[in-house]
N, C-alpha and C positions, 0 to 999 in steps of 0.2 A: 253843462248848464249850472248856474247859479242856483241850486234848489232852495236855500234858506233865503234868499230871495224871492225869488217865485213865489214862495210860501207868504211870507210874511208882507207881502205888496198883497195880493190878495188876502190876507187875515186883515190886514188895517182897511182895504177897500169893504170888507163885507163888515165890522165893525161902525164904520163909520156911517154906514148905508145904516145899520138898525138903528144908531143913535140919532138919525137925521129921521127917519123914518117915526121914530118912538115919540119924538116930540110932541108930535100931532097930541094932542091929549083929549081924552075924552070926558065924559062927567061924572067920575068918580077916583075915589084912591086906588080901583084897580090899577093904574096908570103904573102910578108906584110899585106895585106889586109885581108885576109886569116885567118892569124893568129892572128890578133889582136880579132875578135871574136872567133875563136876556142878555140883559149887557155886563156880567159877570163874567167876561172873559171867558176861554174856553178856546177847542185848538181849530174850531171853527171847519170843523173835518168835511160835512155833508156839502155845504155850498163850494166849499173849492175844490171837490171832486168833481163836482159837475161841470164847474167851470175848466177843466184840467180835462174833462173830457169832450168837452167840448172842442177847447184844442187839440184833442188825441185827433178829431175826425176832420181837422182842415178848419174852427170856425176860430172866433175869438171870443176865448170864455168869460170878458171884460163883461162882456152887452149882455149878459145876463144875469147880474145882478138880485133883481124882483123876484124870479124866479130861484134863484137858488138862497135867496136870506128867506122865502116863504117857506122852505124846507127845513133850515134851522130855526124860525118860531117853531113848528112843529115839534123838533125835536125837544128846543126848550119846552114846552108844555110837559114832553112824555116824561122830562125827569121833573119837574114839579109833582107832577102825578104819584109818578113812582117812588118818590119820598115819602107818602102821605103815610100816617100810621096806618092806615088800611089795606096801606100797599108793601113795602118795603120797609116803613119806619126807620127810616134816617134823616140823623140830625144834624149831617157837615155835607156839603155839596161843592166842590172846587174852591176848598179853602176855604169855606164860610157856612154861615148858618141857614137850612134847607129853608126855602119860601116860607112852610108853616112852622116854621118856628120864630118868625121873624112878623106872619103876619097874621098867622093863625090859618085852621083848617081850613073853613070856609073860605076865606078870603084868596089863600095856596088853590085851592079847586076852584075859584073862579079866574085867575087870572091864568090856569094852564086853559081852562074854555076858554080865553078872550084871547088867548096867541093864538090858540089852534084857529079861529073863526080870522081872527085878524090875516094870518097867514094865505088864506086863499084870498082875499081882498089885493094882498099885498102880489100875491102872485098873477093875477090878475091882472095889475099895473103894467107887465112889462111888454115891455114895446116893440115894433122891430120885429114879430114876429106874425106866420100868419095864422089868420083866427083857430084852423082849422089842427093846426100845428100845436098851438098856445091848450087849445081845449084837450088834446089826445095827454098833451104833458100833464095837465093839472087834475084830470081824471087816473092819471098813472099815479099818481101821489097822493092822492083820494082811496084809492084802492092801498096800496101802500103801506098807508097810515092807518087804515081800518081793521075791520073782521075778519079783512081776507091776509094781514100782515098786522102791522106790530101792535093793532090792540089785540089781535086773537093772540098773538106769540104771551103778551101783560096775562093774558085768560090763562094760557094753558100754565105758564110759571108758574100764578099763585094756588093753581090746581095740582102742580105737583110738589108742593113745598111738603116734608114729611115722607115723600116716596121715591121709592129709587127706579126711576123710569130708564129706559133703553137709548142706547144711541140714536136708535134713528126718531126715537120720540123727542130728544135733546135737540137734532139738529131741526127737527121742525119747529121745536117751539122758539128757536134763536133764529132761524130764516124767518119768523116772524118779526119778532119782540126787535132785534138787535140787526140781521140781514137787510128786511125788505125798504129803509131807509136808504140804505144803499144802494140798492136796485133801482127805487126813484131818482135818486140824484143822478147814479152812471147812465139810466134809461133817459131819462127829461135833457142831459147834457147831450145824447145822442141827436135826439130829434134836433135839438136846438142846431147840431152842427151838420145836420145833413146827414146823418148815417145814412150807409146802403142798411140792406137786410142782412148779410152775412158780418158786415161791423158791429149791427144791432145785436147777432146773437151772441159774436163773444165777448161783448161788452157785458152782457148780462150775466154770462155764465162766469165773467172777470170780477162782477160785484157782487156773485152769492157768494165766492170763494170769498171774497177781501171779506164780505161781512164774517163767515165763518173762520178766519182766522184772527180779525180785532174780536169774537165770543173766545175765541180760546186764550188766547192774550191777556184778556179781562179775566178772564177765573185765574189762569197761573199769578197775577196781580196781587189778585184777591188775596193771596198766600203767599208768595214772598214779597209783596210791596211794604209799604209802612201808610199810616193816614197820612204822615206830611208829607210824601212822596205824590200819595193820590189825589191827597184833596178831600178824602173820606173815606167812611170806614173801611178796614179791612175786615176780613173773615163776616163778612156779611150775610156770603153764601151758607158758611154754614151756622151761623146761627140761625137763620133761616128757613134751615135745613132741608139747602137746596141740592140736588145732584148737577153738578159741574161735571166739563170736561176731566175736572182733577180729579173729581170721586169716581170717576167713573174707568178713567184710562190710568190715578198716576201720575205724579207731576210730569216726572222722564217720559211717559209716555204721552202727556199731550202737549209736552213741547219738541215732538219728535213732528205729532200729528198736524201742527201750527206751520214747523218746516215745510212739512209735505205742500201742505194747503195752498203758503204763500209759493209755493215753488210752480204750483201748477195756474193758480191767477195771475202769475207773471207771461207765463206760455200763452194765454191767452190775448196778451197783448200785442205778440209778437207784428199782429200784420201791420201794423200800426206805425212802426219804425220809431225814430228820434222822439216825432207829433208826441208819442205817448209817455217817454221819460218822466214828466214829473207825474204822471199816476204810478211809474213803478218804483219811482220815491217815495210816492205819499205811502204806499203799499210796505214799502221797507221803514217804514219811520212809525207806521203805527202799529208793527208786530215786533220792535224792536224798544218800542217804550216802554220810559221806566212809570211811569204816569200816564 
């Protein structure tokens, strides 16, 4: 298959979808604010997994849409968030200047509330599916995105900034923060495409892996990338003074561990045949980024 295709038919189709979608304008300059990180380009990861998984299980990942750009509003929010000086204090975000510094705090915290609210509105819209289907998906990504995933993962981060916590404290707080977005997308494209129960479950154990292998990606980044490379800063982590996969294992060692990871998320797709190729592209393209 044509993977840079594939990719980039759906990157324009889900782009296009939020610029049409964003229009709508409501009554205020949050609009602006809104948009200036939504449609800031980006590699568009979370909606065309799901879409991608959807075709892994026989559907067409086209017609869902609504559903998967409600997933990346989401996401856009959690990095508005995660910029704020409260949180992570950064000032360059995929090549450009973070929300609040562009629109100030307040305004940066209200427009990551107004995607995340907008988001389930937006997911809501989509069509084609049945009620019952549509609700289990948007409560999976409800959950997801919460206490029980990657705001509790944002919690436990800035809880351990200054301390050098454990592996398996590491992995839970990225199966939150950084993982369980992926879990929504791989899980919600399942429903959408009809999974059985046993496609359900290594889909899912397919998306904790991807998520834990783009967290160890990211830290190795963090420390040999460059900001022009990233888009923003390096060594974030540890000015931060965060424990990473790096601090913890060793650069050699957690790109040993990143191997392993992606090697065994691939096995997981195995039942899947050809249907699944472009997830075990997408799989190899985002633990092989330079960016």
């Amino acid at each position: 298959m044509d993977f840079k295709k594939y990719y980039e038919d759906r990157q324009k189709l889900v782009n296009t979808f939020l610029e049409k979608r964003t229009s709508r304008k409501g009554i205020s300059k949050v609009d602006e604010a809104m948009e200036y990180s939504l449609l800031a380009g980006g590699k568009r990861i979370r909606p065309i997994i799901l879409m991608a998984t959807v075709d892994a299980v026989g559907g067409n990942g086209y017609d869902y849409l609504s559903l998967a750009c409600g997933i990346e509003m989401i996401h856009t929010y959690s990095l508005i968030h995660d910029d704020l000086p409260c949180m992570d204090d950064d000032d360059y975000r995929r090549g450009r200047l973070t929300n609040h510094k562009v629109y100030g705090e307040a305004m940066a915290l209200l427009a990551g509330d107004a995607l995340l609210t907008l988001a389930f509105e937006v997911m809501l819209e989509q069509k084609n599916v049945a009620p019952t289907v549509l609700i289990d998906s948007v409560r999976e990504v409800a959950m997801c995105a919460g206490n029980f995933g990657m705001v509790g993962g944002q919690v436990l981060d800035l809880e351990s900034e200054g301390k050098t916590i454990t592996p398996d404290e590491l992995r839970t707080l990225h199966a939150g923060k950084t993982g369980a977005l992926f879990i929504a997308s791989v899980r919600c494209g399942a429903y959408m495409g009809g999974a059985s129960d046993d496609q359900l479950l290594a889909l899912t154990k397919y998306a904790d892996l991807l998520g834990l292998a783009f967290q160890i990606t990211d830290d190795i980044l963090d420390v040999t990338g460059t900001t022009e490379e990233l888009g923003k800063p390096v060594h974030s982590d540890e000015k931060n003074d965060k424990s990473t996969y790096v601090s913890l294992y060793t650069l050699e060692g957690a790109e040993k561990l990143a191997e392993k990871t992606v090697a065994e998320a691939l096995e997981c797709l195995d039942m899947f045949g050809e249907k699944a190729e472009p997830l075990r592209e997408i799989t190899k393209m985002l633990t092989t980024r330079k960016k």
